[in-house]
N, C-alpha and C positions, 0 to 999 in steps of 0.2 A: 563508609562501606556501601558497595552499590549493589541492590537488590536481584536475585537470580530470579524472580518472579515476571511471568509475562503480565506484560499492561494489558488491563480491561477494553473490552472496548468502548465505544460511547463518551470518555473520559480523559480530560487534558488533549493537550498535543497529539497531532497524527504522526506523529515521529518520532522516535523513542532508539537511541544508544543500547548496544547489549554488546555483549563478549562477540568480537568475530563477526558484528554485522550490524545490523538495524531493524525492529519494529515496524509495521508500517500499519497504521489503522485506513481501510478504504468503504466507504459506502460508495457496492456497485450500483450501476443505473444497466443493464442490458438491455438490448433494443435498441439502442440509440442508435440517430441516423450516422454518428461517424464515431470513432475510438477518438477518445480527447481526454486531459484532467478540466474537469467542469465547475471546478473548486473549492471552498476548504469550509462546508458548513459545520458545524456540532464537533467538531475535535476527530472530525474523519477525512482524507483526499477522496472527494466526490467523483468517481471515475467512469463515463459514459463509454460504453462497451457497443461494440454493432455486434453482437453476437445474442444467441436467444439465452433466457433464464431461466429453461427445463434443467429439472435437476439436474443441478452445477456444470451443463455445457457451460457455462461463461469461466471456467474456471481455466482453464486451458489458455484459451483468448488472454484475459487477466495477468499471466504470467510472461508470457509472451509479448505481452503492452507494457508492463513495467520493465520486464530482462532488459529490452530493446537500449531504450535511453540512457538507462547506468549501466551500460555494458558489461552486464554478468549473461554468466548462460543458463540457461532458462530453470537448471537443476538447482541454480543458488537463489532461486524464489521457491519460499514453502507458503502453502497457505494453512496457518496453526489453529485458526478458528474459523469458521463461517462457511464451512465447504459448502452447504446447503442455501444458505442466507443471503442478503446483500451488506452485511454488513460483515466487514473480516477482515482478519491478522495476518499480516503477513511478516513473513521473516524473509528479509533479505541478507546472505551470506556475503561477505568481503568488501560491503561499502560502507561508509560512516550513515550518521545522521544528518548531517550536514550534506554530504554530497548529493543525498536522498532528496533534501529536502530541496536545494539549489537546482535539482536537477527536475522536477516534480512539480515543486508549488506553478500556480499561476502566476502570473507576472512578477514572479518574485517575493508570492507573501508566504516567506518563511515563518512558520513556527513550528522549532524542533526543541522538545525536549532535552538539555544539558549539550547544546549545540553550540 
């Protein structure tokens, strides 16, 4: 039986399966000179943001960087923890884990949770 509890962050895989969607754990970088995935440190997608880190401007940006590549629209990105932080949860609606993770990792280094 598979757990209806959101995954911590900081901990395992930055990609995680749920009912309806996928998990995504991201440690933002804002400021950065371009928006890129900058890679996959401590069990979070390492995500460099050109946008400022005043309370959670970069949140906007964020949603809008992820929507784009897995082609969801921008309302099937939630952010479920870290609205403040750079470290946060997100819930993507209508994609797997896999396609997240295929779509997201850098050159390809998959690790997804029950992928």
């Amino acid at each position: 039986m598979k757990s209806c509890a959101e995954p911590s962050l900081g901990q395992g895989p930055w990609v995680w399966p749920a009912h309806e969607g996928t998990y995504l754990a991201v440690e933002l970088v804002p400021g950065a000179e371009r928006s890129e995935v900058a890679g996959l440190p401590g069990g979070a997608l390492k995500a460099g943001l050109a946008a400022p880190s005043f309370e959670g401007k970069a949140n906007q940006p964020l949603v809008e960087f992820l929507a784009d590549p897995l082609g969801v629209p921008k309302r099937c990105v939630e952010i479920r923890k870290g609205e403040r932080g750079r470290a946060k949860l997100l819930f993507i609606r209508g994609v797997t884990a896999l396609e997240v993770a295929k779509t997201l990792s850098p050159k390809g280094a998959i690790r997804a949770h029950g992928a």
